[in-house]
C-alpha positions in Angstrom: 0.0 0.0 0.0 1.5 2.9 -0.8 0.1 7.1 -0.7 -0.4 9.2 -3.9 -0.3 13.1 -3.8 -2.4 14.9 -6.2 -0.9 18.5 -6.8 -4.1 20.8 -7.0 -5.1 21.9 -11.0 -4.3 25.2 -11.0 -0.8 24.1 -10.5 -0.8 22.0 -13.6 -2.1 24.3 -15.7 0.7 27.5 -15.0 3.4 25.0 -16.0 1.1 23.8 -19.5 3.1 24.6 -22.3 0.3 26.0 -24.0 -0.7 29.1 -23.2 -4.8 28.9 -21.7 -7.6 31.4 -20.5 -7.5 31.5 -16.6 -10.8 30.5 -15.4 -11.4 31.4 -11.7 -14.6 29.5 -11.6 -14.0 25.9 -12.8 -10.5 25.9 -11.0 -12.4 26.9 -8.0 -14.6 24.1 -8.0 -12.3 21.5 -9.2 -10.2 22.3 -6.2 -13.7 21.9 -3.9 -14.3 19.0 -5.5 -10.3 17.0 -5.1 -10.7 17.9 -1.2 -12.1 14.7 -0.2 -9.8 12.8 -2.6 -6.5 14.3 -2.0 -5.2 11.3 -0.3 -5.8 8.0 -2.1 -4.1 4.3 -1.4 -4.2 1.8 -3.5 -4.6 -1.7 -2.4 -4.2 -5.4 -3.5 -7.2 -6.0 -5.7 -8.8 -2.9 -5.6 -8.0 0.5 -7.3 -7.4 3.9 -6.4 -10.3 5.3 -3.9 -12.1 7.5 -1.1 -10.2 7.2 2.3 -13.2 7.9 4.6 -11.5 7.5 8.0 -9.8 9.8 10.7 -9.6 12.6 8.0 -13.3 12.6 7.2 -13.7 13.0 11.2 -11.6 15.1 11.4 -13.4 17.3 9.0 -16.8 16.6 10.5 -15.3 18.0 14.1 -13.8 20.7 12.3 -17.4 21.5 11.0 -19.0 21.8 14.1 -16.3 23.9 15.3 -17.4 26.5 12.3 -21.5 25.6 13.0 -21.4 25.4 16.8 -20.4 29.6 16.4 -23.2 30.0 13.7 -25.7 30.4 16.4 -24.5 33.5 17.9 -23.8 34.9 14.3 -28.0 34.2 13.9 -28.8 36.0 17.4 -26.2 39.2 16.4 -28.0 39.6 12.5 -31.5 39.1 14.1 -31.0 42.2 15.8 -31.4 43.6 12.6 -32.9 41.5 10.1 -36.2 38.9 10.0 -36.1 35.7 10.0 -36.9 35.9 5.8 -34.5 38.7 5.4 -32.1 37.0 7.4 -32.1 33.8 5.0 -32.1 35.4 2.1 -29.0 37.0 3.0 -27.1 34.4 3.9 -27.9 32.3 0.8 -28.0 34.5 -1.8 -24.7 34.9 -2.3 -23.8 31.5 -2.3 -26.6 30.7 -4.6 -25.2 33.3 -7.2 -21.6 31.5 -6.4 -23.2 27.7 -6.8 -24.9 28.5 -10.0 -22.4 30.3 -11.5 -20.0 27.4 -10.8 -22.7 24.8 -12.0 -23.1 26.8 -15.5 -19.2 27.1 -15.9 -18.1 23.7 -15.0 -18.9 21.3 -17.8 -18.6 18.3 -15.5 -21.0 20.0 -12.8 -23.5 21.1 -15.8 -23.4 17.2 -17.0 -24.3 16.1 -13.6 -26.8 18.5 -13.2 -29.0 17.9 -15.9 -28.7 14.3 -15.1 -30.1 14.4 -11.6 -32.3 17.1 -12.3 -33.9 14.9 -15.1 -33.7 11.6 -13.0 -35.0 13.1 -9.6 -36.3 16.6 -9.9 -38.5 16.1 -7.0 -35.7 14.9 -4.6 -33.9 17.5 -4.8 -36.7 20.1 -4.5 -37.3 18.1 -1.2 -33.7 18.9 -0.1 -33.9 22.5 -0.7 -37.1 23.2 0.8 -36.1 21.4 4.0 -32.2 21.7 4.2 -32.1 25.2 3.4 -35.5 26.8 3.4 -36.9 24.8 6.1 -34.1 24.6 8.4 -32.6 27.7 8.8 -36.2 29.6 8.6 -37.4 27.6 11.9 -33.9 27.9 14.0 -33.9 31.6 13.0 -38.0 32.3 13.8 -37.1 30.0 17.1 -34.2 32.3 18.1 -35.9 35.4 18.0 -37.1 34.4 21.8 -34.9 31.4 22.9 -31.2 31.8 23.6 -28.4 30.2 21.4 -27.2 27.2 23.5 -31.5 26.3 23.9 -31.4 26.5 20.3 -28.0 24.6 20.1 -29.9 21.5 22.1 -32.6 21.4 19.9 -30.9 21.0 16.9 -29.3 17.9 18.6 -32.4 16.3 18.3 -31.0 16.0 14.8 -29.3 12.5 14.6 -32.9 11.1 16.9 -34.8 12.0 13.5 -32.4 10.0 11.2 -32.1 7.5 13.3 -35.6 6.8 12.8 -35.4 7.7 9.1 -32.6 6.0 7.7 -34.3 2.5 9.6 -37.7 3.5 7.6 -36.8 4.8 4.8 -33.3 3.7 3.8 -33.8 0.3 5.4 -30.1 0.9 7.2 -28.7 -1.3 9.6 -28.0 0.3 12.4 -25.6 -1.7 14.8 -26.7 -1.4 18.5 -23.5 0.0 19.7 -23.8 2.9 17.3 -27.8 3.1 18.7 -26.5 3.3 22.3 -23.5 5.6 21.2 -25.8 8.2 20.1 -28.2 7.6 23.4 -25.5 8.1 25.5 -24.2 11.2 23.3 -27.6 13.0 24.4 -27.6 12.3 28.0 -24.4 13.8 28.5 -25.3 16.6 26.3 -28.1 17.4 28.7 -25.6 17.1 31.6 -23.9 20.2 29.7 -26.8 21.9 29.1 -28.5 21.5 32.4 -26.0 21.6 34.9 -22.6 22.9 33.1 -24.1 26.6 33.1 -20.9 27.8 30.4 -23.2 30.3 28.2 -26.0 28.4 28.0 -28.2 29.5 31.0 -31.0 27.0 32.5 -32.2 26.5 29.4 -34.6 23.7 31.4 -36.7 26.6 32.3 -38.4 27.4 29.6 -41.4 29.4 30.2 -45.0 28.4 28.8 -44.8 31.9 26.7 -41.6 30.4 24.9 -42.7 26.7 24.4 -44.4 27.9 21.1 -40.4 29.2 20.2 -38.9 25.8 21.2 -41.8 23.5 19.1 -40.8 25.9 15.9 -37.5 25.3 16.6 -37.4 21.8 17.4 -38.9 21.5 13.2 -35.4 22.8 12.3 -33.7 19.4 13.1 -36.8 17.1 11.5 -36.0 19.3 8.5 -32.4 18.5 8.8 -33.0 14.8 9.0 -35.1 14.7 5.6 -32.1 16.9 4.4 -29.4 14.8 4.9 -31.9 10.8 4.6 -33.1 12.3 0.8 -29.5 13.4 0.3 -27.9 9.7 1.2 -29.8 8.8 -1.8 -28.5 10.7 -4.1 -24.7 10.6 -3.3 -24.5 7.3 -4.8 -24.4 8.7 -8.2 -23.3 12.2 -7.9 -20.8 14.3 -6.7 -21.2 16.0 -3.0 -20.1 19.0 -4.8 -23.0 18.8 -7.4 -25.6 18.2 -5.1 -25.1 20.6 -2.7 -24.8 23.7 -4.8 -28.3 22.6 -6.5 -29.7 22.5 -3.0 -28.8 25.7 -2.1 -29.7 27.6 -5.3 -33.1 25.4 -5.2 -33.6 26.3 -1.5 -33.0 30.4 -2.0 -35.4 30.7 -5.0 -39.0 30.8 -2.2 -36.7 33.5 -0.3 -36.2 35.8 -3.6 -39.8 37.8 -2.7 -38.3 39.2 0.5 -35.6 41.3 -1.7 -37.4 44.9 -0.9 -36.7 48.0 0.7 -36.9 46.9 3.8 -33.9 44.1 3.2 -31.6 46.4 1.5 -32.2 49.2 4.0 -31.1 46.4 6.4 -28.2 45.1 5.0 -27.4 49.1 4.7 -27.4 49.2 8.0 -24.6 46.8 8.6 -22.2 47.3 11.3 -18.5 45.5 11.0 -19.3 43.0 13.3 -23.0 42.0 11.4 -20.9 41.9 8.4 -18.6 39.4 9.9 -20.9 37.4 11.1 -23.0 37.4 7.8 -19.5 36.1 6.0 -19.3 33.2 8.4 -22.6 32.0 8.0 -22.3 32.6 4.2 -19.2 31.6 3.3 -17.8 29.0 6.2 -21.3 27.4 7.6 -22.9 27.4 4.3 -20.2 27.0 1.4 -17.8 24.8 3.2 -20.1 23.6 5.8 -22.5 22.0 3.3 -20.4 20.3 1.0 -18.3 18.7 4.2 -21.8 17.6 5.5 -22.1 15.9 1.9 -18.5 14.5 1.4 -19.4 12.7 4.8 -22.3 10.9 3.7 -20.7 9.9 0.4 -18.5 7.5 2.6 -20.2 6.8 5.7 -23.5 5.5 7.4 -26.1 8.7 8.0 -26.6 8.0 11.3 -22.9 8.0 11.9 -22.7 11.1 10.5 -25.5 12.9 12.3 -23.9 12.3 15.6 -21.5 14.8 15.3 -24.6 17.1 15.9 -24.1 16.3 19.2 -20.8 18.4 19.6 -22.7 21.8 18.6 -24.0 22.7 22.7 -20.7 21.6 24.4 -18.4 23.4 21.2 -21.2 26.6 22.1 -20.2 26.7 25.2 -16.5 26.4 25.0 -16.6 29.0 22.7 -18.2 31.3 25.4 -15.9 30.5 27.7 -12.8 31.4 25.3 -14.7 35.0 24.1 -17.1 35.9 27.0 -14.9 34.2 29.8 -17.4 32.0 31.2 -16.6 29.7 34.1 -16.3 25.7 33.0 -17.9 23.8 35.5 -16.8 20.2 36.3 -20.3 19.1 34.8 -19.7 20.8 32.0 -16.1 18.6 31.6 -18.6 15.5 32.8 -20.9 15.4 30.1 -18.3 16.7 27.4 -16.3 13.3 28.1 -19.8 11.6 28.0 -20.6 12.9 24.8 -17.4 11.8 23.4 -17.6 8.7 24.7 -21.3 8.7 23.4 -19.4 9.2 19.7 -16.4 6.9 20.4 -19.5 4.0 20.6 -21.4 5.6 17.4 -18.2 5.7 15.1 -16.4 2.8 16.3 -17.8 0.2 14.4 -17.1 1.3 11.4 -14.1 -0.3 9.7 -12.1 0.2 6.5 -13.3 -3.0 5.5 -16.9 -1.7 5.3 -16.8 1.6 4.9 -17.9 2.9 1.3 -18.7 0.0 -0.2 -21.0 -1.5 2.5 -22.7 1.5 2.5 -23.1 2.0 -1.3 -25.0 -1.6 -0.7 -27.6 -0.7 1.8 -28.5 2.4 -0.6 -31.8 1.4 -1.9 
């Protein structure tokens, strides 16, 4: 076994003895695109292919580091902007970016007319509830919950695919990776309960906010149809592909809130909402969607989901680093529980089974 190193394309091309247009577009995309395949082993009997292992992990941690800050970024724009307004401009600038990249990339605009001929209504369903869905319930629920609430609910997440991908993909789901994502939760409510680092009581919810938490709590059923419908289609298309169609699908029913009111908003921008605009743009939407994807490609949806379960304790470190918030020895508690909890949920997998067994149980 030995490891290959792919150097990136635009490095090709500026030694090609041919002189060639520069295009900023497709070499953009082709170097999305290699990300997940920069490292590749070859071994007896089988050829050149996806390493989904620590790296992927790796990646998936490093996601929730990016979307674990996202909901602060959501309660500093909502100052200023509704929940419409809010999702419109987040995504419209990576929907301009996505289609722009899908029109210029021959191999993108090939796999895009092939998946929107073959299942049209699949991907409608993605972008309604990945992208519309989603992010208009969490942002309508945070307008009287605070983030680290919020951050829980979402967790309810990998619950809803659990169920889901045993319905509707007819996944087997081992039981260690059932009791690995039980026992994730119960030490995420040890952090949220008890830890106290920038996540108040959020047990206490009062009767006038239940109605917030029941609209948020549609955020993470969204989610789950998200990322089940999307398991499907990996197995013949790029993560790439698929997750720029979903976000320009998903920003089209948001288009109608582009009036005066939105741009007198966005004119009203401070530094720091423009910041935190660019990291929900650019990090938790462009990046953060197409590592969510990469990671189904090569592993089991429910393994994947699990991560969600590092957004509350990741919130609440965060806190402590910027708003010096005291970690509590329940808060350490039910972090180690919840990586424990995803220790059991991840272990199981080995490089025996990992993207082929999966591609199998793909219906």
């Amino acid at each position: 076994m030995h490891t290959m190193f792919y150097l990136p394309p635009f490095t090709v091309s500026l030694y090609h003895k041919r002189p060639r247009r520069f295009k900023v577009l497709p070499v953009v995309s082709r170097r999305i695109e290699r990300l997940p395949i920069m490292y590749r082993h070859t071994a007896r009997g089988r050829g050149p292919g996806l390493v989904p292992g620590l790296a992927m992990r790796m990646l998936l941690v490093l996601l929730f580091v990016i979307w674990s800050n996202a909901f602060t970024a959501i309660k500093y724009l909502r100052e200023v902007m509704t929940p419409m307004q809010l999702v419109l401009a987040r995504f419209l600038p990576a929907a301009v970016f996505c289609l722009a990249c899908l029109l210029a990339v021959p191999r993108l605009r090939r796999e895009s007319a092939s998946i929107l001929r073959s299942a049209p209504a699949r991907l409608v369903a993605m972008g309604l509830a990945g992208v519309a869905g989603y992010n208009y319930f969490l942002y309508i629920g945070q307008s009287e919950i605070k983030p680290g609430a919020a951050a829980l609910l979402t967790t309810l997440a990998p619950l809803f695919t659990l169920l889901g991908a045993v319905v509707f993909l007819k996944e087997r789901v081992p039981l260690r990776r059932t009791l690995g994502i039980l026992i994730a939760f119960v030490g995420l409510y040890v952090v949220v309960r008890w830890g106290k680092v920038g996540l108040g009581r959020v047990i206490g919810i009062s009767h006038a906010e239940l109605r917030y938490v029941l609209i948020t709590a549609l955020a993470p059923l969204c989610w789950a149809i998200y990322t089940i419908v999307g398991k499907n289609l990996l197995a013949k298309t790029s993560a790439v592909t698929v997750t720029y169609l979903t976000i320009v699908i998903g920003t089209v029913p948001f288009l109608f809130a582009a009036g005066k009111p939105f741009f007198a908003a966005v004119a009203s921008f401070s530094p720091m909402h423009w910041i935190a605009l660019a990291h929900l743009t650019v990090l938790c939407t462009l990046v953060g969607f197409w590592i969510w994807f990469a990671a189904l490609k090569s592993m089991p949806s429910t393994s994947v989901a699990s991560f969600v379960y590092l957004n509350p304790p990741f919130a609440a470190l965060f806190g402590s680093l910027f708003f010096h918030e005291t970690i509590t020895g329940f808060f350490v508690f039910g972090a180690a529980v919840v990586l424990f909890g995803l220790y059991l949920a991840q272990s199981n997998q080995t490089g025996n089974r990992g993207r082929d067994g999966e591609k199998a149980e793909i219906k």
